[in-house]
C-alpha positions as CSV (number, residue, x, y, z in Angstrom):
1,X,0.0,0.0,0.0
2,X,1.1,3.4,-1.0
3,X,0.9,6.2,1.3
4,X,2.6,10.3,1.6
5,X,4.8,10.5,4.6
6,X,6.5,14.5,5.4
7,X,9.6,14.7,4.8
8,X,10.8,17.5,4.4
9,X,9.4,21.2,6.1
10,X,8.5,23.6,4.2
11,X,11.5,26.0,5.7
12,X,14.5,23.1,4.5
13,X,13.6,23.4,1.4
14,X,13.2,27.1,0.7
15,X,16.9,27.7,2.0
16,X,17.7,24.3,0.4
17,X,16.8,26.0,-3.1
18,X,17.6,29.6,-2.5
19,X,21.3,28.2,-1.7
20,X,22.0,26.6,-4.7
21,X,21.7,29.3,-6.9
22,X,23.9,31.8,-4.3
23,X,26.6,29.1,-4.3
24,X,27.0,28.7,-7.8
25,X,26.9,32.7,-8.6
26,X,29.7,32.4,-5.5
27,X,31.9,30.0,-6.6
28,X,31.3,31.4,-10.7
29,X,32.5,34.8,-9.3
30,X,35.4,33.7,-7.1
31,X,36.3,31.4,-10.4
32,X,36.5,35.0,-12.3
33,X,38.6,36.9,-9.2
34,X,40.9,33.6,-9.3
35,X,41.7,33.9,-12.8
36,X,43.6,37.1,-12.2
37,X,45.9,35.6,-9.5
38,X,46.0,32.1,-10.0
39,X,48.6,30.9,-7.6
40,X,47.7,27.2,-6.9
41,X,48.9,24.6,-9.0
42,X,49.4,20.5,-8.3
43,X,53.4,20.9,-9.6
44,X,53.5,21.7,-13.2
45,X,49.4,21.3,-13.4
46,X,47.0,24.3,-12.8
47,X,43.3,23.7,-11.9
48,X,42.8,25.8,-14.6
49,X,44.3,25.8,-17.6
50,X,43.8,28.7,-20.4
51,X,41.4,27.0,-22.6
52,X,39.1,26.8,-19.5
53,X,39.0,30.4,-19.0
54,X,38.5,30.9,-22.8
55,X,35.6,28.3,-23.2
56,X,33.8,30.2,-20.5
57,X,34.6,33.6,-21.5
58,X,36.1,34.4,-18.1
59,X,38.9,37.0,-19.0
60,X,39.1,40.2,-18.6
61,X,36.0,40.2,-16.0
62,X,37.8,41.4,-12.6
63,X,35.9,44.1,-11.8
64,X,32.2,42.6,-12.2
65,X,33.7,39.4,-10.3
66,X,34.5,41.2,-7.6
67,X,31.0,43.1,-7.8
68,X,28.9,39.7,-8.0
69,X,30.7,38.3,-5.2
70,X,30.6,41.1,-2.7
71,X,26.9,41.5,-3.3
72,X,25.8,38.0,-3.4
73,X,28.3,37.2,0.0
74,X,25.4,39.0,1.8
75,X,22.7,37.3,0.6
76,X,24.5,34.0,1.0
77,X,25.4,34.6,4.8
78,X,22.0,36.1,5.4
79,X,20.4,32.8,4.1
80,X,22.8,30.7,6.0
81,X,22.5,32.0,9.4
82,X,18.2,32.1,8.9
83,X,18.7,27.7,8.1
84,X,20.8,27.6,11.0
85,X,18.6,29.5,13.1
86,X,15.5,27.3,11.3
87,X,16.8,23.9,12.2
88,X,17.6,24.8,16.1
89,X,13.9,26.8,16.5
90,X,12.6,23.3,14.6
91,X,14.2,21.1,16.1
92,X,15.6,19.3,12.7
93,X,19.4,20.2,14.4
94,X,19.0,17.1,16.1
95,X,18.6,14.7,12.8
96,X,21.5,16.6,10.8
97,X,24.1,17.0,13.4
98,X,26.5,13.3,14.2
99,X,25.4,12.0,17.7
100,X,26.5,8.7,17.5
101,X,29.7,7.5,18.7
102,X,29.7,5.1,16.1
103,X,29.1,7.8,13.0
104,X,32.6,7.6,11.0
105,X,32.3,3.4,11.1
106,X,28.6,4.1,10.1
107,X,29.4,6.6,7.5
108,X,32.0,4.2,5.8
109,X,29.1,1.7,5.7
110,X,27.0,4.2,3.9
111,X,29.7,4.6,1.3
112,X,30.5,1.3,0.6
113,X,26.8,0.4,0.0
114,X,26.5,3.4,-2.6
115,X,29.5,1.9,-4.2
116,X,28.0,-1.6,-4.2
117,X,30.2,-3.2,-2.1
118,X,28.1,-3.6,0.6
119,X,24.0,-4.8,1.0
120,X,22.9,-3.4,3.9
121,X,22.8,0.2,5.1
122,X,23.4,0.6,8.9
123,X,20.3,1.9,11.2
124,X,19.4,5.7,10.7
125,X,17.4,7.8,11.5
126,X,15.8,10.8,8.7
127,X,19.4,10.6,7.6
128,X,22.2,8.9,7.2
129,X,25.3,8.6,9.3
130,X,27.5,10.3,5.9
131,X,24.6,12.9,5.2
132,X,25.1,13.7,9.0
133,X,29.0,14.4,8.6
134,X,28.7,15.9,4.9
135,X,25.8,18.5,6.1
136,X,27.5,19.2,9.1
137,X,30.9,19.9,7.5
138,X,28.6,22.0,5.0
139,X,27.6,24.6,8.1
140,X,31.4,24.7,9.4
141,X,32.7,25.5,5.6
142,X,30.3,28.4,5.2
143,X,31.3,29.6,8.2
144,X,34.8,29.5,7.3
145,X,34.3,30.7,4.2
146,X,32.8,33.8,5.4
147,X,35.6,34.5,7.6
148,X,38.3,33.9,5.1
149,X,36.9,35.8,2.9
150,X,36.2,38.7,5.5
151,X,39.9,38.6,6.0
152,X,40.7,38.7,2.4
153,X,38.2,41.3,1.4
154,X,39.6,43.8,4.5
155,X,43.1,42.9,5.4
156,X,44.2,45.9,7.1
157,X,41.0,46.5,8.9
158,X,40.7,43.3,9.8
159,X,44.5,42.3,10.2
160,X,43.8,40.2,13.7
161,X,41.3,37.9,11.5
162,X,43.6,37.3,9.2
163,X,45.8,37.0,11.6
164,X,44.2,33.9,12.8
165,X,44.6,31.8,9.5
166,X,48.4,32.5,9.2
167,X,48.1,36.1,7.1
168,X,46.7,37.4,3.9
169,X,48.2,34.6,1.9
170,X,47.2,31.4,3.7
171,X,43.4,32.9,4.3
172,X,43.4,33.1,0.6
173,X,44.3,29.3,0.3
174,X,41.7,28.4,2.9
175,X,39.2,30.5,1.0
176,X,40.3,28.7,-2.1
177,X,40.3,25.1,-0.6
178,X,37.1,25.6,0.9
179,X,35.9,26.3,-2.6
180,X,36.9,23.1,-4.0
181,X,35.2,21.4,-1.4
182,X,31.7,22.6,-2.1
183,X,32.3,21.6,-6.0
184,X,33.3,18.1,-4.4
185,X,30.4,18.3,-2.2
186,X,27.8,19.0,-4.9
187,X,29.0,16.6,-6.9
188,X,29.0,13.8,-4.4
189,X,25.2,15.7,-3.7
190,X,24.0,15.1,-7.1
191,X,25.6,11.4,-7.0
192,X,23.4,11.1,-4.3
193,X,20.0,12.2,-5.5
194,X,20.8,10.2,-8.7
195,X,21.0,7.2,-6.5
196,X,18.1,8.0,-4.4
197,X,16.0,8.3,-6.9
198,X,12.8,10.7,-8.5
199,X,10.7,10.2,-5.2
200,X,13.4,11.4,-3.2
201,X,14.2,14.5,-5.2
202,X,10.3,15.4,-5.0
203,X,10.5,15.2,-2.0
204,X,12.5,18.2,-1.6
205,X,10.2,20.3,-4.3
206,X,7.2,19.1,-2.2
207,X,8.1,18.1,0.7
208,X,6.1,14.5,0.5
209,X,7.6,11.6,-0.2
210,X,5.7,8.1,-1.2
211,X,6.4,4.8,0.9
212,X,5.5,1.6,0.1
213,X,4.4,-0.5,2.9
214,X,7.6,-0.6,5.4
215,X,9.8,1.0,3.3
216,X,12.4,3.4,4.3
217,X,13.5,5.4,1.6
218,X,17.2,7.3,1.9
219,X,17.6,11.2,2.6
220,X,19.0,13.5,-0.2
């Protein structure tokens, strides 16, 4: 028998949505800002080469970059700190954040199941023990990213904050690391939904999600 179950509230998915489009115009822009100082490189390999600035027409766009990602850092922040606010006032903190002792072994389990290698999923609750960690981790790298990039954007003003992450130059890694990490977490994100399935990903437009009998169906 078929029946609706809630899944998600109506507040998780509004700042669910409204993020995605600010990170992406974040990490577009600071992709723009980068390409007139790009310092990192793996040895003889940068992350990005010249043909990928060119195939995306990124050159020569310093000044709106820096425009897009000064204006759009507010909005991000602002929508941040209201889903932080929203899951302590609802209560949904207390499925998202790791209280197990046994989460790390848990969250391995989790990933070898998604790669096959494993048939079972250890016990959860709304989500899983890796969806724990990875939205966790998620809160703890916007927060850093704000302050890294507090400490880039105002140096002198804010010399002590900078400071803190070993000066101007190694804020700017951090701020750049942190970066790559939200690429690696969307991607892993969308891997994710893929594998969950359409009823999952409706879930977060609707907020209902269909069960068939018994079933448990995985988080997004």
């Amino acid at each position: 028998m078929q029946t609706l179950k809630l899944k998600h509230l109506i507040g998780t998915r509004w700042f669910h949505w409204i993020n995605f489009p600010l990170l992406f115009i974040m990490i577009w822009s600071g992709l723009l800002i980068y390409w007139a100082f790009p310092t990192y490189s793996l040895g003889p390999l940068h992350f990005f080469p010249d043909w990928f600035y060119n195939a995306f027409h990124m050159k020569q766009r310093l000044a709106e970059a820096m425009a897009l990602h000064f204006f759009f850092m507010w909005l991000f922040v602002i929508n941040g700190i209201l889903y932080v606010a929203y899951t302590i006032i609802s209560g949904e903190w207390r499925l998202l954040v790791p209280q197990s002792t046994s989460v790390f072994r848990d969250a391995w389990y989790v990933v070898l199941h998604d790669l096959r290698l494993r048939k079972d999923l250890p016990s959860q609750e709304k989500y899983n023990a890796a969806q724990q960690i990875a939205y966790t981790a998620i809160i703890i790298m916007g927060a850093g990213s704000l302050l890294t990039g507090l400490a880039i954007y105002k140096p002198a003003q804010l010399n002590w904050l900078a400071a803190l992450f070993g000066g101007y130059q190694m804020a700017r890694w951090f701020h750049f690391v942190l970066t790559v990490l939200y690429v690696l977490f969307f991607a892993l994100h969308v891997w994710q939904v893929i594998l969950a399935g359409w009823n999952n990903f409706r879930s977060m437009v609707s907020g209902w999600e269909v069960v068939h009998g018994n079933e448990r169906t995985p988080a997004s």
